[in-house]
C-alpha positions in Angstrom: -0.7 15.0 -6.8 -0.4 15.1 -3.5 -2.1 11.9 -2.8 -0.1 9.8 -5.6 3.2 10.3 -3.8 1.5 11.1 -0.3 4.7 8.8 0.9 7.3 11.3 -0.3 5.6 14.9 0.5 5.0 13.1 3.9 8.3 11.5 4.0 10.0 14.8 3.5 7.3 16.6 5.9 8.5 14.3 8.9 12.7 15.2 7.9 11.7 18.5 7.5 10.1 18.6 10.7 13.0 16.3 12.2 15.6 18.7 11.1 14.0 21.9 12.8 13.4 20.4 15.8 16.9 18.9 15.9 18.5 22.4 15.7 16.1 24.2 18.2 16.9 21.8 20.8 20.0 24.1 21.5 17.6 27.1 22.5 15.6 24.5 25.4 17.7 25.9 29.0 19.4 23.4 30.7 17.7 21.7 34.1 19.8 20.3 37.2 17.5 17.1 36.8 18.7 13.7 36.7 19.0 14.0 33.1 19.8 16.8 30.2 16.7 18.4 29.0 18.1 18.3 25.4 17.7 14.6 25.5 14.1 13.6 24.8 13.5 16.2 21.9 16.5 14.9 20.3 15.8 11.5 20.5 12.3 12.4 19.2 14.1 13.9 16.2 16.4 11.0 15.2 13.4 9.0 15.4 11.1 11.2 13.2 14.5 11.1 10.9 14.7 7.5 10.9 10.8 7.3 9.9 11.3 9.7 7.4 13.9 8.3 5.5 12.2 5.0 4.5 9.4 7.0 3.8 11.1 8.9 1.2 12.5 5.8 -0.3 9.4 4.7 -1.0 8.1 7.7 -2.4 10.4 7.7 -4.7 10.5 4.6 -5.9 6.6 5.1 -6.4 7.7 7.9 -8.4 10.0 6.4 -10.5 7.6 3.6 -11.7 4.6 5.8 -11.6 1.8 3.7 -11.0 -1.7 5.2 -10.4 -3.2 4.6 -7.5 -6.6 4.5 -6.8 -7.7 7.4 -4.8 -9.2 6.7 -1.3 -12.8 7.3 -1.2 -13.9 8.5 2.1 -17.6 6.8 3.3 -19.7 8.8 5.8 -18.5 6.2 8.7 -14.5 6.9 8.1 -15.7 10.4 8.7 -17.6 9.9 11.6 -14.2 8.0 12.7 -12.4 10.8 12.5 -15.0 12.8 14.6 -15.1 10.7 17.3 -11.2 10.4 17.9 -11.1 14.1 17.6 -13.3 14.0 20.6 -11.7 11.2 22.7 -8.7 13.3 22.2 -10.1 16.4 23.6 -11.7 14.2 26.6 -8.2 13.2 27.5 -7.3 16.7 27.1 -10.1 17.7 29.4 -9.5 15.1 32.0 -5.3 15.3 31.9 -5.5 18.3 34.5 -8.4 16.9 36.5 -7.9 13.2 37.1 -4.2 13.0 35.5 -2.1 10.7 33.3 -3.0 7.2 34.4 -6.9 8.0 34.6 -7.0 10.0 31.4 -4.8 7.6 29.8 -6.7 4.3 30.4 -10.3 6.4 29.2 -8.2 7.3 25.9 -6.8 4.1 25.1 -10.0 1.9 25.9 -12.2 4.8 23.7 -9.5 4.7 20.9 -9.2 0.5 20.8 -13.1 0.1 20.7 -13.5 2.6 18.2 -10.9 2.4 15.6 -10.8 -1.8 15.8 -12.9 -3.9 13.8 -15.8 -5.3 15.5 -15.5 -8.7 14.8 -11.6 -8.2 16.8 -12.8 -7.2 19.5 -11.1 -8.2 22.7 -12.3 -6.8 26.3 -9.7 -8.4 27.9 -7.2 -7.5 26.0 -8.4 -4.0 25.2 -9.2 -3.4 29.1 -5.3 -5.0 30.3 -3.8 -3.1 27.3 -5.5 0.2 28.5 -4.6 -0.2 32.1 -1.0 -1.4 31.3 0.1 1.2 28.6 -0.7 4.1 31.1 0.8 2.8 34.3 3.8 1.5 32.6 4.5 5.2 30.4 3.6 6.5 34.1 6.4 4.9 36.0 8.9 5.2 32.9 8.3 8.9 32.7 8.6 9.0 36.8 11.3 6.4 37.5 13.8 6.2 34.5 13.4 9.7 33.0 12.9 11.6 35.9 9.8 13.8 34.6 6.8 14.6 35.9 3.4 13.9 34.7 0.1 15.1 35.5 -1.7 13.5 38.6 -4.6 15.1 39.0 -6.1 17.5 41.1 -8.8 14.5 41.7 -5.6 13.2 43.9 -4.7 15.6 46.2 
């Protein structure tokens, strides 16, 4: 059941989700930074509400004309997939204190592009300038326009 209207339980999981975050932004304390520290959970919120919604239409229009879908079947190299992203992730976790945002960024991207991409799209070029770019530029947005702090690194200091 769950996987025939996966669009609508996930759809309502993500407004659900949306809507508690939403109302516990009034418990976060108040900073004297640049900016209010309400801001960026509730943007985050009114985003996961807008993704929601057209996830719920969807849902239920599935639901309505009740077509069967065929159910995913899950080969011993999705699996291994999974596996693998599971541990780039907790690299990036691993190196986030040590070598900070930037350096733990660009091994996470460049491990996550070569291993969830097909092999015959490869691009090293692109793959290397989009996991040098993404990191720097979330970097200096987090630093310059927000006004938050992210991890440098003890490797830095």
């Amino acid at each position: 059941m769950f996987r025939k209207y996966d669009k609508l339980f996930s759809g309502g999981f993500f407004l659900l989700i949306a809507i508690v975050m939403f109302f516990q932004t009034e418990q976060i304390k108040l900073t004297n930074i640049a900016m209010d520290s309400r801001l960026v959970p509730m943007i985050i919120a009114i985003l996961l509400c807008i993704i929601s919604v057209p996830l719920i239409i969807f849902g239920l229009l599935e639901f309505k004309t009740a077509r069967q879908k065929p159910t995913p079947k899950f080969d011993r190299k999705t699996i291994i997939r999974v596996f693998l992203s599971l541990l780039i992730l907790a690299v990036f976790a691993f190196l986030l204190p040590w070598a900070g945002f930037i350096i733990a960024g660009i091994v996470y991207l460049s491990g996550s592009l070569f291993l969830l991409a097909p092999k015959e799209k490869w691009s090293i070029p692109l793959f290397l300038i989009l996991s040098v770019s993404i990191p720097v530029g979330v970097y200096f947005l987090f630093s310059s326009v927000f006004r938050m702090l992210l991890p440098v690194g003890t490797l830095w200091r």
